[in-house]
OpenMM code with the backbone's topology and positions (N, CA, C; nanometers):
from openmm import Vec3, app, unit

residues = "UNK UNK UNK UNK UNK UNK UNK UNK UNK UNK UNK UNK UNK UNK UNK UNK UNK UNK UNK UNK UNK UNK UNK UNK UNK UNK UNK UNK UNK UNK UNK UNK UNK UNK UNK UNK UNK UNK UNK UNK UNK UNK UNK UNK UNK UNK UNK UNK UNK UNK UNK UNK UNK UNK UNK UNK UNK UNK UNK UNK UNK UNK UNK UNK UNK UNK UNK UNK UNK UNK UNK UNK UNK UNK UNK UNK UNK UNK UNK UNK UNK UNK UNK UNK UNK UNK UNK UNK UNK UNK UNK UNK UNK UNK UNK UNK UNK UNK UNK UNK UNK UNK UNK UNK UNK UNK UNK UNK UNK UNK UNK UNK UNK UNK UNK UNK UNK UNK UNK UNK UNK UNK UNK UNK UNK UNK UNK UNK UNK UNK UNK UNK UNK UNK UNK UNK UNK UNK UNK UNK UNK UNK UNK UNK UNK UNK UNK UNK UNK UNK UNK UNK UNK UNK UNK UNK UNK UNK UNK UNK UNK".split()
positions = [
    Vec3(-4.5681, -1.7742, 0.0631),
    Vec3(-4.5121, -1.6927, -0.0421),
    Vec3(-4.4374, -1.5719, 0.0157),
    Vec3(-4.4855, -1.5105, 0.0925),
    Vec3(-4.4188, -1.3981, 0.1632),
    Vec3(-4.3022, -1.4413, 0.2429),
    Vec3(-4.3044, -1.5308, 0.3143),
    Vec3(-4.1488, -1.5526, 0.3895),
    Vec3(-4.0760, -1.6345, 0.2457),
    Vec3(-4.1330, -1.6856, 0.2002),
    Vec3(-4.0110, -1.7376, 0.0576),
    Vec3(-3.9872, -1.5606, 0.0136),
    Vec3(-4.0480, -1.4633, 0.0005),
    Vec3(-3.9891, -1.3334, -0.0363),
    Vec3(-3.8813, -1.2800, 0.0420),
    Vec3(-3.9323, -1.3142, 0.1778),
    Vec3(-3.8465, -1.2491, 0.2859),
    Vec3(-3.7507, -1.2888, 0.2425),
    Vec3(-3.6971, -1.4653, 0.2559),
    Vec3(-3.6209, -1.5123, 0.2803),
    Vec3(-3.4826, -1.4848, 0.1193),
    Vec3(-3.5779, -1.4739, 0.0239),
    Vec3(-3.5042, -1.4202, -0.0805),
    Vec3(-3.4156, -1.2973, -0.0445),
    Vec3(-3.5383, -1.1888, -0.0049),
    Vec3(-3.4707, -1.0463, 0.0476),
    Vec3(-3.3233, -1.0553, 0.1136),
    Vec3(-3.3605, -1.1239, 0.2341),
    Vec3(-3.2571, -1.1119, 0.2979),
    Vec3(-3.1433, -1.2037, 0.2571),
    Vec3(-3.1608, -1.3228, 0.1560),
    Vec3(-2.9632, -1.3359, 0.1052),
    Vec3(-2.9599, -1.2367, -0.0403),
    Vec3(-3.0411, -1.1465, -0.0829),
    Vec3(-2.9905, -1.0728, -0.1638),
    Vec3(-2.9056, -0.9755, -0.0565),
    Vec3(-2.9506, -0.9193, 0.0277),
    Vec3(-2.8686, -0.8575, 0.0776),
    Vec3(-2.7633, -0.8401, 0.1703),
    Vec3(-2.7774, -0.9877, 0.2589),
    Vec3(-2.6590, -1.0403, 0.2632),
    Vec3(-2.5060, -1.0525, 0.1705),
    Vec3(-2.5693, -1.1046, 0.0764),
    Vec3(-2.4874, -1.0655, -0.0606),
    Vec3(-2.4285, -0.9118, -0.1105),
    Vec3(-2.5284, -0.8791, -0.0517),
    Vec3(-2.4577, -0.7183, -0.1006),
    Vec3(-2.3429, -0.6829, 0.0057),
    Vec3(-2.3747, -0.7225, 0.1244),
    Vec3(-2.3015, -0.7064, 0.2209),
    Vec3(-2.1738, -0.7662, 0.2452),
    Vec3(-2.1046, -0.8405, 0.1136),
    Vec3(-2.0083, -0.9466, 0.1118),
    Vec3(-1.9493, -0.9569, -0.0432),
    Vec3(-1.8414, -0.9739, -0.0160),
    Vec3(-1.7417, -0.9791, -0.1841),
    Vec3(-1.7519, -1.1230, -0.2279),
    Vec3(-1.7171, -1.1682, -0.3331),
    Vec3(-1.7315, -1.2818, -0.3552),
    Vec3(-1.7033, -1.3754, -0.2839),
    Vec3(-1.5918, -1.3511, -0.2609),
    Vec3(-1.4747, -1.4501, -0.1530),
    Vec3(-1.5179, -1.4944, 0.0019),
    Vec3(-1.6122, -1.4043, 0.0380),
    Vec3(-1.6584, -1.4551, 0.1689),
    Vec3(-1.6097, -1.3064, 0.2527),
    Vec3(-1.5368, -1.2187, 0.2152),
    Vec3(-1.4708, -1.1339, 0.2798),
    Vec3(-1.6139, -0.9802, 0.3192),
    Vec3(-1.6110, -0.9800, 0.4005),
    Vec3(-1.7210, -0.8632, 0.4442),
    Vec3(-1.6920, -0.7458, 0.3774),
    Vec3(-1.7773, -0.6518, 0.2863),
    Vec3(-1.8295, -0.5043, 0.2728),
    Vec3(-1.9176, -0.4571, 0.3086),
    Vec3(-1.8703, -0.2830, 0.2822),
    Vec3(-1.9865, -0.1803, 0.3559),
    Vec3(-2.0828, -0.2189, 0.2012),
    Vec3(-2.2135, -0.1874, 0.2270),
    Vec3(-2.3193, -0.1766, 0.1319),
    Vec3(-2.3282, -0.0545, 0.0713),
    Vec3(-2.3654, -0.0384, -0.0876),
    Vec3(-2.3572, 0.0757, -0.1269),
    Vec3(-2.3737, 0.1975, -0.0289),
    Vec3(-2.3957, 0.3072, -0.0716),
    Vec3(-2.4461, 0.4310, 0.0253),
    Vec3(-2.4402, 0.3934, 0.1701),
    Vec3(-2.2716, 0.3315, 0.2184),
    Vec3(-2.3110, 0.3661, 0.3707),
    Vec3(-2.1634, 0.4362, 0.4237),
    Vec3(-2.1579, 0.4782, 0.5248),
    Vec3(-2.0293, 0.5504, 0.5910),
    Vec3(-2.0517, 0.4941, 0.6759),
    Vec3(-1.9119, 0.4045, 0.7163),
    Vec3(-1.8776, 0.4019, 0.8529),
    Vec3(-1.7181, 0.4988, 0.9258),
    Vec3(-1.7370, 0.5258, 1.0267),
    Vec3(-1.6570, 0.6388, 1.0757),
    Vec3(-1.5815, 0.5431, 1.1830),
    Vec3(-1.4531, 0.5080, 1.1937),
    Vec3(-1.3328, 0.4559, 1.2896),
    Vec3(-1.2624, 0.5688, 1.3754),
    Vec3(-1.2660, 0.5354, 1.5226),
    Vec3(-1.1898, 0.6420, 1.5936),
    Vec3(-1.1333, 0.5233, 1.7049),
    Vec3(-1.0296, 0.5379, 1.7732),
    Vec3(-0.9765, 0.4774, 1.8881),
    Vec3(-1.0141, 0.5625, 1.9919),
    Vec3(-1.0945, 0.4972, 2.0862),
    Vec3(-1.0959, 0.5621, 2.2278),
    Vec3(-0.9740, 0.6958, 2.2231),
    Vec3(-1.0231, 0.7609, 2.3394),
    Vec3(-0.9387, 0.8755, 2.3974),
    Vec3(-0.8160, 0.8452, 2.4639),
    Vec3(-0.7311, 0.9404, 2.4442),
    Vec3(-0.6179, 0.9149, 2.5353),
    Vec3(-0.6430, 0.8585, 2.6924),
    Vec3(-0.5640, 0.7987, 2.7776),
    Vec3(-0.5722, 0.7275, 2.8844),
    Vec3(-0.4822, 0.7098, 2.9732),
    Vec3(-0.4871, 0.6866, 3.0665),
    Vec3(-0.3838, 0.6512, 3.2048),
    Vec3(-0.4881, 0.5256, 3.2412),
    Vec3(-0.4310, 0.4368, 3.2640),
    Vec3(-0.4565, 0.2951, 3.2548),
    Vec3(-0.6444, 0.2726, 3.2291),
    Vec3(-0.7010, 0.2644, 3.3417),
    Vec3(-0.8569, 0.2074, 3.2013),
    Vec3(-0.9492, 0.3751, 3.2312),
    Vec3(-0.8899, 0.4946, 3.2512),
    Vec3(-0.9471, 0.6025, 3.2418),
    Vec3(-0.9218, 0.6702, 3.1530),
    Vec3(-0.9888, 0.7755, 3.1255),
    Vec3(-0.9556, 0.9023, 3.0159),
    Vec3(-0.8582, 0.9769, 3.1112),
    Vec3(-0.7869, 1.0251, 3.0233),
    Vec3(-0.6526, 1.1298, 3.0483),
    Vec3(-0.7431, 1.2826, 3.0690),
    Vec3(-0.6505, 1.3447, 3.1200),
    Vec3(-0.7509, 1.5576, 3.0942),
    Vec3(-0.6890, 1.5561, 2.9649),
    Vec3(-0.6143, 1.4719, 2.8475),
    Vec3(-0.5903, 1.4928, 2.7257),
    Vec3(-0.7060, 1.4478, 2.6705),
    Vec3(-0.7234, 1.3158, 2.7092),
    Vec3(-0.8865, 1.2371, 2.6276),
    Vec3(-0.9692, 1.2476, 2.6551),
    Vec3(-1.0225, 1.3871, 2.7400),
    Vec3(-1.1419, 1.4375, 2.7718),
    Vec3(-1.1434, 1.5418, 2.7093),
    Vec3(-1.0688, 1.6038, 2.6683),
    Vec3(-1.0809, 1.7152, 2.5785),
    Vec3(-1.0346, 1.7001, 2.4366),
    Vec3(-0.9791, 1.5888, 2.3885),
    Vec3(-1.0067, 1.4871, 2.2807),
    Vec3(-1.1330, 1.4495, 2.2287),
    Vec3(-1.2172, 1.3935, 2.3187),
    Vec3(-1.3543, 1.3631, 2.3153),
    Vec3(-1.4280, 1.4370, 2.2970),
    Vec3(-1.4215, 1.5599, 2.3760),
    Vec3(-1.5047, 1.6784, 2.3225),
    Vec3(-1.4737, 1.7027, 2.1597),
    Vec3(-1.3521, 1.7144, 2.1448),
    Vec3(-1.3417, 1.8057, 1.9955),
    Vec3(-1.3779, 1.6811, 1.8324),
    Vec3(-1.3991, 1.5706, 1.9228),
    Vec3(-1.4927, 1.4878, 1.8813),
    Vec3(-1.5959, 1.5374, 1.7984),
    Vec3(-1.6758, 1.5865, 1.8966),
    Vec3(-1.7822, 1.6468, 1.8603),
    Vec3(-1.7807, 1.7574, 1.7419),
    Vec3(-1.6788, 1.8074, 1.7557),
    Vec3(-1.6630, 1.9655, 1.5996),
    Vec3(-1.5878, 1.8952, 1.5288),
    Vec3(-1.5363, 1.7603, 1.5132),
    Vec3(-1.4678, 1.6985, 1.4214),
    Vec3(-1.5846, 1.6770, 1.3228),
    Vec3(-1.6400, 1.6019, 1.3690),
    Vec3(-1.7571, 1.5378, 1.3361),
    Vec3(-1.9178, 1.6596, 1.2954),
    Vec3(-1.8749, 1.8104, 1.2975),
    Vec3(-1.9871, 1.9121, 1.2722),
    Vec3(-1.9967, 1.8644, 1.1317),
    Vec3(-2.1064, 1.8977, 1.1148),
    Vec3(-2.1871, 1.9065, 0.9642),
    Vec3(-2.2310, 1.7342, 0.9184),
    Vec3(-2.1410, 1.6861, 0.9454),
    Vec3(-2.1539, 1.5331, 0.8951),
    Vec3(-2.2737, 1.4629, 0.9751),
    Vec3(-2.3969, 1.4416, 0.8742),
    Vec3(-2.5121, 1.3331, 0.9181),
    Vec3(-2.4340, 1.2162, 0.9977),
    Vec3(-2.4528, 1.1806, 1.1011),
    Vec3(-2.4584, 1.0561, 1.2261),
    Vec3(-2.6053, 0.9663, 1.2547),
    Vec3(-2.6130, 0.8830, 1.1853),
    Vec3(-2.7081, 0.7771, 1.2159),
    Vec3(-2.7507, 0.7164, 1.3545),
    Vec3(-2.6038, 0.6553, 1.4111),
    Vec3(-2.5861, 0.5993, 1.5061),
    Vec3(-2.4243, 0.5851, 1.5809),
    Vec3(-2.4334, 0.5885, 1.7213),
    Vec3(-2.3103, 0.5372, 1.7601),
    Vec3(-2.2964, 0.4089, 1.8208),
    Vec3(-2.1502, 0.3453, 1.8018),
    Vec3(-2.1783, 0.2109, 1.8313),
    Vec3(-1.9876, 0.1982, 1.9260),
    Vec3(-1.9816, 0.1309, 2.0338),
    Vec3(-1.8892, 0.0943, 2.1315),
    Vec3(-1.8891, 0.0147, 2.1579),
    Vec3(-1.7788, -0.0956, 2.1779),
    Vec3(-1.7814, -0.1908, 2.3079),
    Vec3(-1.8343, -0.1143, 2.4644),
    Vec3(-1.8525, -0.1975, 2.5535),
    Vec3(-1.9141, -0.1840, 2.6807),
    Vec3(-1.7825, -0.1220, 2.7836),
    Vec3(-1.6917, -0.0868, 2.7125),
    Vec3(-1.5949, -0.0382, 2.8102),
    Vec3(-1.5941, 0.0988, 2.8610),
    Vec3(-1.5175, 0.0877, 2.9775),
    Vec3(-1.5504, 0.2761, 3.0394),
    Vec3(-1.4633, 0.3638, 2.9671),
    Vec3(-1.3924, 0.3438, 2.8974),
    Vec3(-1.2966, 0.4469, 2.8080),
    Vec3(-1.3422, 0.4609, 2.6797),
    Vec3(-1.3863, 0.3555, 2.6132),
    Vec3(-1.5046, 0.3579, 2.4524),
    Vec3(-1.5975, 0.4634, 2.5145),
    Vec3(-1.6971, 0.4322, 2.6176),
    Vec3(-1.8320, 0.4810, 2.6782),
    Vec3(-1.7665, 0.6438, 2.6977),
    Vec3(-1.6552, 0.6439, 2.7455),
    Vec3(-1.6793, 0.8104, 2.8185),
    Vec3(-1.5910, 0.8759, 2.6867),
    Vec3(-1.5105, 0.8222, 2.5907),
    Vec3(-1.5244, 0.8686, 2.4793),
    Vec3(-1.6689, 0.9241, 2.3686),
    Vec3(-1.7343, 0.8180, 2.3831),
    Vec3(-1.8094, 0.8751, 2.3065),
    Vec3(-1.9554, 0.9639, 2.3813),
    Vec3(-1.9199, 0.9576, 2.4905),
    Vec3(-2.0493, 1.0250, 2.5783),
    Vec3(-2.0805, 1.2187, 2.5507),
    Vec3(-1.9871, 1.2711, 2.4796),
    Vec3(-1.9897, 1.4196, 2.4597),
    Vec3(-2.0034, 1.4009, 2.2735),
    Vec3(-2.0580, 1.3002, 2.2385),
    Vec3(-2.0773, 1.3191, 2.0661),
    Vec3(-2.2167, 1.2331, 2.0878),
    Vec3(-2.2139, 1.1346, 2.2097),
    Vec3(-2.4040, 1.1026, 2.2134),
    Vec3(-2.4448, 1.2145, 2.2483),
    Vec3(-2.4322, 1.2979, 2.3349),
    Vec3(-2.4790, 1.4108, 2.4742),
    Vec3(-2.5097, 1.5023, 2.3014),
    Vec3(-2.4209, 1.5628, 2.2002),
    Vec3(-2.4558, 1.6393, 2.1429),
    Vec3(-2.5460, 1.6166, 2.0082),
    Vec3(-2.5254, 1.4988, 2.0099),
    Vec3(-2.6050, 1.4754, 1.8513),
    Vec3(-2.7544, 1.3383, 1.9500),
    Vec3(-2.7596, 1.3698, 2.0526),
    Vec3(-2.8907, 1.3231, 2.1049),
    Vec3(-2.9520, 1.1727, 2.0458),
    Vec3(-2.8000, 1.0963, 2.0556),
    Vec3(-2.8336, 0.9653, 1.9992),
    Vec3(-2.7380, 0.8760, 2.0840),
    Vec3(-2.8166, 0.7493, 2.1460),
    Vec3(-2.7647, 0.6912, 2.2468),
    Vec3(-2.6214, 0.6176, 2.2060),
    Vec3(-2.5436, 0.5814, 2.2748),
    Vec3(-2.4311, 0.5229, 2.2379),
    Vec3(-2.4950, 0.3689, 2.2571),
    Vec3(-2.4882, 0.2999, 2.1378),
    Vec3(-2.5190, 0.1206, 2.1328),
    Vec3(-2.4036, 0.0337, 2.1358),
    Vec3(-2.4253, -0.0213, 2.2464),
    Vec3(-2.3415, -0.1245, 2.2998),
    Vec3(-2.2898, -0.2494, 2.2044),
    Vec3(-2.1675, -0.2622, 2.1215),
    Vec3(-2.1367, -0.4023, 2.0234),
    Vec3(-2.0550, -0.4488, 2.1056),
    Vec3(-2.0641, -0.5893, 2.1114),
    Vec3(-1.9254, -0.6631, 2.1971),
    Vec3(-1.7902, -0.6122, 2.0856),
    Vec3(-1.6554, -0.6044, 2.1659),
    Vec3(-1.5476, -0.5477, 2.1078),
    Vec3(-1.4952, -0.7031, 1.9838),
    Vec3(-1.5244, -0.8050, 2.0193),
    Vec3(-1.4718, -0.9372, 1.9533),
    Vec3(-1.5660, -0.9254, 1.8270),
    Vec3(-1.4910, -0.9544, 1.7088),
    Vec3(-1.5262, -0.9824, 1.5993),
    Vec3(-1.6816, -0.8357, 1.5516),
    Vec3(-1.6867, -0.7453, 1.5669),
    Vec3(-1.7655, -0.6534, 1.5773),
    Vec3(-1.8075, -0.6161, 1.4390),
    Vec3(-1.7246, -0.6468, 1.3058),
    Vec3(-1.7286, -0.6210, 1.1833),
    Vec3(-1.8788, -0.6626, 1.1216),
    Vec3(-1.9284, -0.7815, 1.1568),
    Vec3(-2.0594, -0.8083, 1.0867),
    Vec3(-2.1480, -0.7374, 1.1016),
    Vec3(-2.2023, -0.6860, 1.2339),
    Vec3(-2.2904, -0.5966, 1.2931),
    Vec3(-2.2426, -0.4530, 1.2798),
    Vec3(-2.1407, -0.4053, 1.2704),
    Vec3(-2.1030, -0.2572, 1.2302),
    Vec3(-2.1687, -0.2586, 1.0192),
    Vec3(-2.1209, -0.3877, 0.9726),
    Vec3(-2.1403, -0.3638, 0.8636),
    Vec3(-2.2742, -0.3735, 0.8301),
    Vec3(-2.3671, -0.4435, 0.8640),
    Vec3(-2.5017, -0.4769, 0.8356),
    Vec3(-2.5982, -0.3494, 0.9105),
    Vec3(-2.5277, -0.2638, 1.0345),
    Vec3(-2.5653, -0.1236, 1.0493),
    Vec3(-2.5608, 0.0092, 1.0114),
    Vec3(-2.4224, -0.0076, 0.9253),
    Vec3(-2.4353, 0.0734, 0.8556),
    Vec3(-2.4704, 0.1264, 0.6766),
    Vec3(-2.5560, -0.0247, 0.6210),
    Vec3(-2.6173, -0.0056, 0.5556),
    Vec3(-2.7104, 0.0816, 0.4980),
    Vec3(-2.6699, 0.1889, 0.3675),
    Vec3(-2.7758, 0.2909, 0.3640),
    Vec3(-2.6970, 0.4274, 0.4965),
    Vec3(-2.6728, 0.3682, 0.5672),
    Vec3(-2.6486, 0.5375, 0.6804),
    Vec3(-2.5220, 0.5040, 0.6957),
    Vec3(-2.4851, 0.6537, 0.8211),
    Vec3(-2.3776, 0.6619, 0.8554),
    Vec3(-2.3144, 0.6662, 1.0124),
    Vec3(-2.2531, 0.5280, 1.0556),
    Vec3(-2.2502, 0.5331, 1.1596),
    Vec3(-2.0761, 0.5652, 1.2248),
    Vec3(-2.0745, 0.5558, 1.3518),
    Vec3(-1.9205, 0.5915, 1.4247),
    Vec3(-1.9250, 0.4674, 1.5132),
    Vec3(-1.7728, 0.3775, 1.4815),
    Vec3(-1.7509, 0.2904, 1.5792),
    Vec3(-1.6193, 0.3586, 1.6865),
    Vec3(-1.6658, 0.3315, 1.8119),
    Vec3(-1.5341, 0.4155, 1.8970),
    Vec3(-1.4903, 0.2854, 1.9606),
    Vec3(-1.3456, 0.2430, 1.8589),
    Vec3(-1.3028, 0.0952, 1.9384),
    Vec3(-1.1474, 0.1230, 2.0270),
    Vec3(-1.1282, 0.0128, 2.0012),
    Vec3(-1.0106, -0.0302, 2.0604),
    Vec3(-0.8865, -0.0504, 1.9404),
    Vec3(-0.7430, -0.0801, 1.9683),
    Vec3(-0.6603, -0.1270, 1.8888),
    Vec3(-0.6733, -0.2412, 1.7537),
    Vec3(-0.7055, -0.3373, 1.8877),
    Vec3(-0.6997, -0.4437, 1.8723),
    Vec3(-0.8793, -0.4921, 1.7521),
    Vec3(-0.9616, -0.4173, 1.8001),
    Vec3(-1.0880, -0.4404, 1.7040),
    Vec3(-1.0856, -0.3129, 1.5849),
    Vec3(-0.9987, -0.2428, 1.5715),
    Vec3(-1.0204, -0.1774, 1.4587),
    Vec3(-0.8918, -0.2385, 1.3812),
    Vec3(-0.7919, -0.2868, 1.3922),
    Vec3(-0.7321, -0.3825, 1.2996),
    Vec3(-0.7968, -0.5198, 1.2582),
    Vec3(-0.9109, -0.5578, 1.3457),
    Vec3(-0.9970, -0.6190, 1.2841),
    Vec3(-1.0691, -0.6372, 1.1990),
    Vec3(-1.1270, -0.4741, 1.1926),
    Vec3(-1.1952, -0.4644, 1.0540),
    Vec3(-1.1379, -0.3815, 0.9729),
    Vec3(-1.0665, -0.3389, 0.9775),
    Vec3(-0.9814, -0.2907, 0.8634),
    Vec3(-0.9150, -0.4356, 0.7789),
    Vec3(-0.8893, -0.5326, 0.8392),
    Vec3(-0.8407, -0.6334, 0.7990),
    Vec3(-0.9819, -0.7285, 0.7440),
    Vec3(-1.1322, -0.6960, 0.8133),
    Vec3(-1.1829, -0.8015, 0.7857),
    Vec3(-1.2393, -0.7251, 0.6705),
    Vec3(-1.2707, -0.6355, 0.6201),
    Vec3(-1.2985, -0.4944, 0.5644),
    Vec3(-1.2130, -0.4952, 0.4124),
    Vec3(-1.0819, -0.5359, 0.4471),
    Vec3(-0.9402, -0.5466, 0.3401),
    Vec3(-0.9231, -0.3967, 0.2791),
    Vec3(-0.9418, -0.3341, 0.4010),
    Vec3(-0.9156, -0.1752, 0.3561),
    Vec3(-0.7454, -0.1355, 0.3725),
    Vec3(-0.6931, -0.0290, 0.2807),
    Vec3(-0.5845, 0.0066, 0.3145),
    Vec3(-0.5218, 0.0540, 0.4091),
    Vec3(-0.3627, 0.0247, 0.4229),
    Vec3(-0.2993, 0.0913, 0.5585),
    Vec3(-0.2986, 0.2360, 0.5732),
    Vec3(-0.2687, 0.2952, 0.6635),
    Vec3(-0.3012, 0.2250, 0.8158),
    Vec3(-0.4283, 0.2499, 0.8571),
    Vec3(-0.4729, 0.1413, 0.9611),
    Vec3(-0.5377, 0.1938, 1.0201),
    Vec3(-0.5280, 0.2974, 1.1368),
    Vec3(-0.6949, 0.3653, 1.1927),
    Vec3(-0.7026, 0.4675, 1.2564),
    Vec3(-0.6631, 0.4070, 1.4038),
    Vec3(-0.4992, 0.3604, 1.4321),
    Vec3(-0.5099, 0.3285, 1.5523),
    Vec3(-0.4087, 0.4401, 1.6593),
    Vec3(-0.3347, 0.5118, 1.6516),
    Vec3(-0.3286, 0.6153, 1.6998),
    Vec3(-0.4409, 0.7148, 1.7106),
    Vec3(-0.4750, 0.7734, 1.9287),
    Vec3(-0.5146, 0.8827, 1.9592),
    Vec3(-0.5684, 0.9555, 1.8672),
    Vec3(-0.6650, 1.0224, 1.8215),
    Vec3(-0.7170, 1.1424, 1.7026),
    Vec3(-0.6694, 1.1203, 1.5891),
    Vec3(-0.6646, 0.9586, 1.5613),
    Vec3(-0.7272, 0.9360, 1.4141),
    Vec3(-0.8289, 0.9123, 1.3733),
    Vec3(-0.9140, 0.9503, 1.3152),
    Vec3(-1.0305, 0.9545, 1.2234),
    Vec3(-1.0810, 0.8920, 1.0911),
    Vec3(-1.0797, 0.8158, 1.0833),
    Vec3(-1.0616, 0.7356, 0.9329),
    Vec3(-1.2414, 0.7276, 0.8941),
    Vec3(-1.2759, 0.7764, 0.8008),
    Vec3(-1.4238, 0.7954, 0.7452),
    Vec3(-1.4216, 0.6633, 0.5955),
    Vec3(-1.5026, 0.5922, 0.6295),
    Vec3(-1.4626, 0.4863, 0.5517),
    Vec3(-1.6218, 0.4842, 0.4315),
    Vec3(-1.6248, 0.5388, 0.3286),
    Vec3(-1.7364, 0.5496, 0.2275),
    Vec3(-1.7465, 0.4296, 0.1428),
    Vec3(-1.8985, 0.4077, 0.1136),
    Vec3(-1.9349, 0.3541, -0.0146),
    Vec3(-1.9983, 0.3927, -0.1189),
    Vec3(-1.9795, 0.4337, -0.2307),
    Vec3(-2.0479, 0.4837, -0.3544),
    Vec3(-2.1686, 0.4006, -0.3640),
    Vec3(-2.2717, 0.4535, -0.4297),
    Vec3(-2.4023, 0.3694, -0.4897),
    Vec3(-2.3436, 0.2363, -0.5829),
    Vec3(-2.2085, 0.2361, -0.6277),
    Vec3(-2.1513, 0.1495, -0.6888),
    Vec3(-2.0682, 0.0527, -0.5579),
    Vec3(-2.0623, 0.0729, -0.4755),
    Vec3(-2.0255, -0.0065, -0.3806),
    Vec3(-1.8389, 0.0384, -0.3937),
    Vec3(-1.7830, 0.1380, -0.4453),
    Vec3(-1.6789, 0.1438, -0.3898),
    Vec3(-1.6689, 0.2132, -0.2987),
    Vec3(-1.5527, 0.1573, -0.2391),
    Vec3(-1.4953, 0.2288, -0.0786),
    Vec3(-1.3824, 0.3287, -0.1032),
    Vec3(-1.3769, 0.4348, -0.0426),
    Vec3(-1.2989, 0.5369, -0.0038),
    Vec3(-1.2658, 0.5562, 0.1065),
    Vec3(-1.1615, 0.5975, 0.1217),
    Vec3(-1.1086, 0.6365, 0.3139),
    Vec3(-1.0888, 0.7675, 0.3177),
    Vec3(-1.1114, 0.8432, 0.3868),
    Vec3(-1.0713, 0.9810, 0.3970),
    Vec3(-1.0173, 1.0034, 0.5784),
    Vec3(-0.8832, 1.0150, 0.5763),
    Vec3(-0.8248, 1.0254, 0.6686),
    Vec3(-0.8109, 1.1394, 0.7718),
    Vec3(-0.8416, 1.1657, 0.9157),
    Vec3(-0.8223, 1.2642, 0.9356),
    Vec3(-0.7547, 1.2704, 1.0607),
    Vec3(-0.7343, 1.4001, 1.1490),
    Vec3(-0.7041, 1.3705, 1.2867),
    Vec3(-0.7846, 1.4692, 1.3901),
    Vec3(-0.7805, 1.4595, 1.5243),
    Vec3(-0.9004, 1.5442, 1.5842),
    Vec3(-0.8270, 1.5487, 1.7629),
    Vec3(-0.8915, 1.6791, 1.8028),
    Vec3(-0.7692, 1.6812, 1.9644),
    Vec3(-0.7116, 1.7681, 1.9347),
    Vec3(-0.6263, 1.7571, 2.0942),
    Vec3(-0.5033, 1.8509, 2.1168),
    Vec3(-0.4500, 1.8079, 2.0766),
] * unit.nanometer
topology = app.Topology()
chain = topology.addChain("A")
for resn in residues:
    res = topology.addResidue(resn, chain)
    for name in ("N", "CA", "C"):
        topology.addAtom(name, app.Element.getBySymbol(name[0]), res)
């Protein structure tokens, strides 16, 4: 009886986590936060995207942070290493391919920060079916909300020199 509960539990909320169509959503009450790595000179941070990264951190003052989440790369990683270092929460490793299911099923209820790449944040903005553009230019910020009613809001911002 109890795993027939479980098992209920979890495609109700699977379901919540998904539009009719098959297309992935955030779950009521969650924020997820989109940033592109720091500026760069080929797979390093720039002295622009190190002090990008920092102001990371006062972009992001006042706003509850659940969790941070990156691909395994050294420019995601040393991006987000001065917003783990200050809000004392480890940076969690997502593979950069197809990353949308696990960003979305984490940020259920809370509010997390993905620090991607180009190429995976047109992913989920697309897998997401959120409006243009996405946050893929340097010190864009795109804060992506869900109401207790499950609508989404974007609130756009920018952050850096």
């Amino acid at each position: 009886m109890l795993r027939r509960a479980f098992i209920l539990s979890l495609v109700a909320f699977t379901s919540a986590c998904a539009v009719p169509n098959g297309q992935l959503a955030l779950a009521p009450n969650s924020t997820l936060i989109v940033v592109r790595h720091s500026d760069r000179d080929g797979e390093n941070l720039n002295a622009k995207g190190i002090e990008r990264s920092k102001a990371l951190v006062k972009a992001l003052d006042g706003m509850p942070l659940d969790a941070i989440y990156s691909p395994g790369i050294k420019r995601n990683l040393d991006t987000a290493a001065p917003l783990s270092k200050a809000r004392a929460l480890p940076v969690q490793r997502q593979a950069q391919e197809n990353p949308t299911p696990a960003l979305v099923s984490a940020s259920a209820g809370q509010t997390v920060i993905w620090i991607g790449n180009k190429g995976n944040i047109a992913a989920i903005w697309e897998d997401l079916r959120l409006s243009d553009p996405a946050p893929l230019d340097y010190g864009d910020l795109h804060i992506i909300r869900s109401d207790s009613a499950g609508a989404v809001t974007i609130e756009r911002r920018r952050f850096g020199p």
